[in-house]
N, C-alpha and C positions, 0 to 999 in steps of 0.2 A: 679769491678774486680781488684784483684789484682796480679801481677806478682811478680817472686819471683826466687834465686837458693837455692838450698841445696846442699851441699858438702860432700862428707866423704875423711878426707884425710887420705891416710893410710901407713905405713910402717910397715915392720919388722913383720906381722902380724898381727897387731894392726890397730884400728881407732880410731882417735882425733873424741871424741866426748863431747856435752856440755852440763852440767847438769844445766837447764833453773831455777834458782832460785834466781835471784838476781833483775830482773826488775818489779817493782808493774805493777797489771792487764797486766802480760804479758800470750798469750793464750796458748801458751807451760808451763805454770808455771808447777815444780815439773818432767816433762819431757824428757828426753834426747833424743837430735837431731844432727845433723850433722850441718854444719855450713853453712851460709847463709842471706837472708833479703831481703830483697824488689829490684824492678829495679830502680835507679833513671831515670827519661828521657831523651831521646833518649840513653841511654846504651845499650846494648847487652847484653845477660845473659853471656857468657863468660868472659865479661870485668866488672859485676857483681858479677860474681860467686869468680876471684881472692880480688876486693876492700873487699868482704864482710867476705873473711876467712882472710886478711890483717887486718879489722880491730876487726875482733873478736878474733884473734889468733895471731898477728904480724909474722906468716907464710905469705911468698911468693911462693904461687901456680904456676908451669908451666905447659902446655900440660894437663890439666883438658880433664877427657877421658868422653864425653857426654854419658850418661847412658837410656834419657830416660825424656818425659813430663808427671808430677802427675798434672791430674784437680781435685780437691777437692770443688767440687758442694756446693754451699752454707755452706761450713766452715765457724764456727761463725757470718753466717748472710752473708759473702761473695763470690763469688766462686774466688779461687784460680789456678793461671797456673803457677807451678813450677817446672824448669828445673833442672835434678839433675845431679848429677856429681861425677866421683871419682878423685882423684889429688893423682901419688904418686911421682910427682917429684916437692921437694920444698926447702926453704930454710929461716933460720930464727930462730929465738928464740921464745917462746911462751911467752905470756904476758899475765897479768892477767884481765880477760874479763870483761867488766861490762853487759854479757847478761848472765853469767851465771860460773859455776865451768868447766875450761877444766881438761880431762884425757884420757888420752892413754887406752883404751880398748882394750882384747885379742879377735880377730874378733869369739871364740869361746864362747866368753860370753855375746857379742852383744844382743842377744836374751833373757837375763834375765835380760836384765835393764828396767826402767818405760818407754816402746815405743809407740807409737802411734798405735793403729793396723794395718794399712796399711804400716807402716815400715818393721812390720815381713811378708811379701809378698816382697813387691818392693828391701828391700833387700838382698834377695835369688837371684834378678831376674840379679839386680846389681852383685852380687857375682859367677852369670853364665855365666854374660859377653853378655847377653841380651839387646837388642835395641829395647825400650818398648815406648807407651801411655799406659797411666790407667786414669783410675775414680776410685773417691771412695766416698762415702757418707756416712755420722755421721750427727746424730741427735744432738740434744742442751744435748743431757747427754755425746757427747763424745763418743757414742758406735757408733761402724763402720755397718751400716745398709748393705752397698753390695761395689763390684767393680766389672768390667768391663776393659779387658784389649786386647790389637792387639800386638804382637810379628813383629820385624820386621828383615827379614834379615836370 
């Protein structure tokens, strides 16, 4: 099992997002995702969620607004629990990643970058201001077989 945040930080409109092409056999290759990685131990996904836009984006995240748990059932052989998150209060200069290309996206164009299928769902969900669990299941081609989701609030 592994645990994990995802972040989208946004201003002005826009969301820093990150085009996964720089790391070999990385499982996002070619992708674009919001920012994020793994928990180290005993962290908190919160004090996870700022180390990991810190050190993919040399932004300093405050008041990351909890959005919501994505379980990704046997993703690449593993199942996944990832807490996602928006952040738009931050500060900082952006630095050049080694997980991948940052760029400021217009949150109306969001939808036509290379996403994951369960992005263009959880993002809506994110963008209503919704307090969500989901599943979601992909097969080994990457195609989103179903999801299952409880609203809360």
């Amino acid at each position: 099992m592994k645990l994990a945040t995802l972040v989208y930080v946004k201003r002005d409109g826009q969301t820093l997002m990150i085009h996964r092409v720089k790391k070999e056999r990385d499982i996002h290759e070619g992708k674009w995702n919001g920012l994020g990685g793994k928990l180290e131990p005993g962290e908190s996904p919160e004090a996870c969620a700022a180390r990991e836009v810190r050190e993919e984006s040399g932004l300093e995240i405050k008041n990351p607004r909890y959005g919501g748990l994505l379980v990704f059932a046997g993703f690449k052989g593993e199942d996944w629990y990832v807490w996602v998150y928006t952040a738009e209060d931050f500060s900082g200069e952006l630095i050049d990643s080694n997980e991948g290309n940052l760029k400021w996206i217009a949150d109306g164009e969001l939808r036509s970058l290379a996403l994951w299928p369960s992005d263009h769902l959880f993002l809506n969900w994110l963008d209503a201001g919704k307090l969500f669990s989901a599943r979601f299941e992909y097969n080994e081609r990457d195609e989103m077989l179903g999801h299952e989701v409880v609203f809360y609030g």
